[in-house]
N, C-alpha and C positions, 0 to 999 in steps of 0.2 A: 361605379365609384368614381368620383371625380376628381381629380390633381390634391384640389387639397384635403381629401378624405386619406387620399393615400398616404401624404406627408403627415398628418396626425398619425394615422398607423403605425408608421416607421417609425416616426418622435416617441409613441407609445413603445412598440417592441426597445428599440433602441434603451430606451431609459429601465425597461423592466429588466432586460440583459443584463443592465451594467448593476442594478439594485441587488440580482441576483448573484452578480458575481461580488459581490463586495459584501454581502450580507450571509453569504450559505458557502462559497468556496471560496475565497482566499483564506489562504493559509491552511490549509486542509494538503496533507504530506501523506503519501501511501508509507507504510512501514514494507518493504522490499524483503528486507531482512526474512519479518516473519511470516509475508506469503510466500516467499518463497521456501525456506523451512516448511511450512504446512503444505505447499501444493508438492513437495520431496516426500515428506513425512506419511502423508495421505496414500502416497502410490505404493510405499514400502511396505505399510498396512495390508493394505487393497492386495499384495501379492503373497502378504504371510512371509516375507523376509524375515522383519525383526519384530517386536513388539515395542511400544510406545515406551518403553522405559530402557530396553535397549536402542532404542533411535537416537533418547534422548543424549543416551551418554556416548556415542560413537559421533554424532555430526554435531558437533561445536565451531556453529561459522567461522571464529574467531580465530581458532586453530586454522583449522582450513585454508586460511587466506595470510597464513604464514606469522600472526601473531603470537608470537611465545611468550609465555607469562599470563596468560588473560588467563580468567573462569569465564563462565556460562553471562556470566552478565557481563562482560568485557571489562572490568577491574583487575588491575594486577595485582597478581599473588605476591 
């Protein structure tokens, strides 16, 4: 391949990167909150601690992290 085959290459990758980052991931936000509740939740299952409805009602992140006043959707009561 010769010099200028490689610079089309590049020019090519180069510009498919940036199409793809601007077209499929920008703005694209993992939600933390609820992997991490689910990969918690999963393991509590997985050991028969509690059942999914008792999980649901003992780890309220919001609480947790010292917010008094919230519900389950973080609105105050």
């Amino acid at each position: 391949m010769g010099r200028a085959d490689a610079e089309i290459v590049r020019w090519l990758l180069g510009d498919a990167s940036a199409s793809f980052e601007k077209n499929c991931v920008r703005g694209i936000k993992a939600n933390h909150q609820k992997i991490s509740k689910l990969s918690h939740q999963e393991a509590a299952l997985n050991l028969n601690m509690f059942t999914a409805e008792e999980f649901d009602e003992l780890v309220v992140p919001m609480t947790m992290l010292g917010h008094s006043g919230t519900t389950r959707g973080g609105l105050q009561s």
